[in-house]
N, C-alpha and C positions, 0 to 999 in steps of 0.2 A: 166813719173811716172811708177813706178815698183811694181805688186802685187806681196809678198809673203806671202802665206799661212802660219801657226800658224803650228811648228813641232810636230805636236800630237801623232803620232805611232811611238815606238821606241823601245828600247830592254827593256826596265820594262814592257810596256805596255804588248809585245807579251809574256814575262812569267806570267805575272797574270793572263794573259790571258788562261794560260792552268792550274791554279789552282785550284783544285775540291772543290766545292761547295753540303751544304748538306739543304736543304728543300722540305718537302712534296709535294710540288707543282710541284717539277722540276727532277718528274720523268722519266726513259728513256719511261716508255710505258702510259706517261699519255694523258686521255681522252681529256683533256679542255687544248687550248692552255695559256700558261703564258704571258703576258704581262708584260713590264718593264720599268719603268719611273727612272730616277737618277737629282734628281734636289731638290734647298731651296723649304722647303716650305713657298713660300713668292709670294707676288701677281702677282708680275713680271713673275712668271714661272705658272701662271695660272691652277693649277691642278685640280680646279674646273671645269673647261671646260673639264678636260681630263675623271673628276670623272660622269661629265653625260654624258660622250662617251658611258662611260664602260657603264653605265646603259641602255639606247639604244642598244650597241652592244650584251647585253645579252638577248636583247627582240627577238633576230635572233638567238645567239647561244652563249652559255654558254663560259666564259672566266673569268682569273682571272689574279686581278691586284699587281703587287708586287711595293715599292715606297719605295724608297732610299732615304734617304734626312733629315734631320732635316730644323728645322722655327719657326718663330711666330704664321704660321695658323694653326699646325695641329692637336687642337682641334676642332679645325671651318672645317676642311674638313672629321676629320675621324665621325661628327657630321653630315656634306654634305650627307658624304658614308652611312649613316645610313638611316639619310631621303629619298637618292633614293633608300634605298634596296638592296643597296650591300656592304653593308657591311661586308659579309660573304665572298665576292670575292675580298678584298682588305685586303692586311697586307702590318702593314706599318714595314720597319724594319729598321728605322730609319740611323745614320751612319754605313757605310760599309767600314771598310779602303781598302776593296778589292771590288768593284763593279764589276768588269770587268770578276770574275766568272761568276757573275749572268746573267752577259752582254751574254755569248758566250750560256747559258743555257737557256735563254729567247725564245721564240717564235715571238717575235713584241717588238720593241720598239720606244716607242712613244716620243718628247718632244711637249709641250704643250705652248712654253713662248708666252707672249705678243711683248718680245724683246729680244736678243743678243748680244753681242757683236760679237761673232764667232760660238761660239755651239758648244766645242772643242769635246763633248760628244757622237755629232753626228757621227764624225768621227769615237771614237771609237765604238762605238755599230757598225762601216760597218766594222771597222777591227777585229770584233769581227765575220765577216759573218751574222748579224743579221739582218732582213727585217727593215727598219724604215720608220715611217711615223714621218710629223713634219708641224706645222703652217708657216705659209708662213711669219715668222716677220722679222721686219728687226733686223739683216744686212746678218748675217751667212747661214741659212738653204739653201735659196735659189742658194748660190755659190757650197755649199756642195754637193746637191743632186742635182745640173748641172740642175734647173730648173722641178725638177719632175723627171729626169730621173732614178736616182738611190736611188728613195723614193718617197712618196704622198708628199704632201702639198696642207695645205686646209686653210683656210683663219682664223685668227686670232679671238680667241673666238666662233667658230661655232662647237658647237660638235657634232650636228647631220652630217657635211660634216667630221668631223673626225672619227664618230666613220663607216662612209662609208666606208673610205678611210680605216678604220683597217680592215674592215670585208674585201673586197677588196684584202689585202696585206696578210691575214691570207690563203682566201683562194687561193691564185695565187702569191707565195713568187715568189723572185726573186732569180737567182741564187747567190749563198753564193760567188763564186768564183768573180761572176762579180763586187759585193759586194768589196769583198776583193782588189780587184785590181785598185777600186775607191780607196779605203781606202791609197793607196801605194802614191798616189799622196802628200797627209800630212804627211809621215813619214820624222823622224830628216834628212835622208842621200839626201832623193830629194830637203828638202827646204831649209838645211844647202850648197849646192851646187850651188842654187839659189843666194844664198848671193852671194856666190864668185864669180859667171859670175858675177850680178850687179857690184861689187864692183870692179870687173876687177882683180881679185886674183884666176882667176881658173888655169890658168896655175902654179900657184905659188904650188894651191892645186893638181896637179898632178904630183908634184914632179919636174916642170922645171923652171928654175930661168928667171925672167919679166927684 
């Protein structure tokens, strides 16, 4: 049996990636770090867990949550946001056809799910150089972040272990580069390459006849 990875980073990715983005929050010399979640709001993707992070994480030091995503919960969460109190530190800004400015502009980005399938998002927030933390669900984060090494993972619904794991990552990022060069392993040219050794067609793909 042969794993290949999901070709996540590719040449769209890496131009969105350099397109400027304009919000208060995501200034060059600002105080309070940004945080940034890209996900449905729907139970599966647990934002509720994420939203008493934040609340937690601000009882230590002040942060603020940006949330990408449309759903069916999110009168029930930006309702959540209110009853813990932060609701002044969370804007929701619903769909984004360009997340991936916000990605590279962020300070932390977190995913929160219950479950995955891959977590293609995670990839890019590291090809975006961005520090990520992520619950430990099955199937994707764990393969991504090679076990903790290149992100937190905290166990599933614990936001008190998550909103550690951000204070943690906020205050001791990792480097962007090492980041990025995680990130190289999911790109189209490494796992479309993949195929061809599997498939027994790489010679074919470097040009010499099988």
């Amino acid at each position: 049996m042969h794993v290949i990875h999901n070709p996540v980073v590719n040449d769209v990715l890496r131009a969105k990636l350099e397109a400027s983005v304009s919000h208060p929050w995501l200034t060059a010399n600002r105080q309070v770090p940004v945080v940034l979640t890209v996900a449905r709001l729907e139970p599966q993707k647990d934002l509720k867990t994420l939203l008493r992070a934040i609340a937690v994480l601000n009882e230590r030091c002040p942060c603020r949550l940006l949330v990408i995503g449309e759903g069916k919960e999110a009168a029930a969460l930006a309702s959540l946001a209110a009853d813990l109190g932060v609701a002044d530190q969370v804007d929701w800004l619903g769909f984004q056809i360009n997340p991936y400015a916000y990605m590279k502009q962020a300070d932390l980005f977190v995913l929160s799910s219950r479950s995955e399938g891959f977590g293609n998002v995670l990839v890019e927030a590291l090809a975006a150089g961005v520090p990520v933390v992520s619950t430990r669900c099955p199937h994707g984060p764990l393969e991504i972040l090679a076990d903790g090494r290149y992100g937190a993972l905290v166990p599933v619904g614990d936001w008190r272990a998550l909103a550690a794991a951000m204070a943690t990552t906020l205050a001791k990022p990792p480097s962007v580069e090492i980041l990025r060069q995680r990130a190289e392993v999911f790109t189209m040219e490494r796992c479309g390459a993949r195929y061809m050794q599997v498939l027994g067609l790489q010679e074919a793909a470097d040009g010499r006849e099988r």
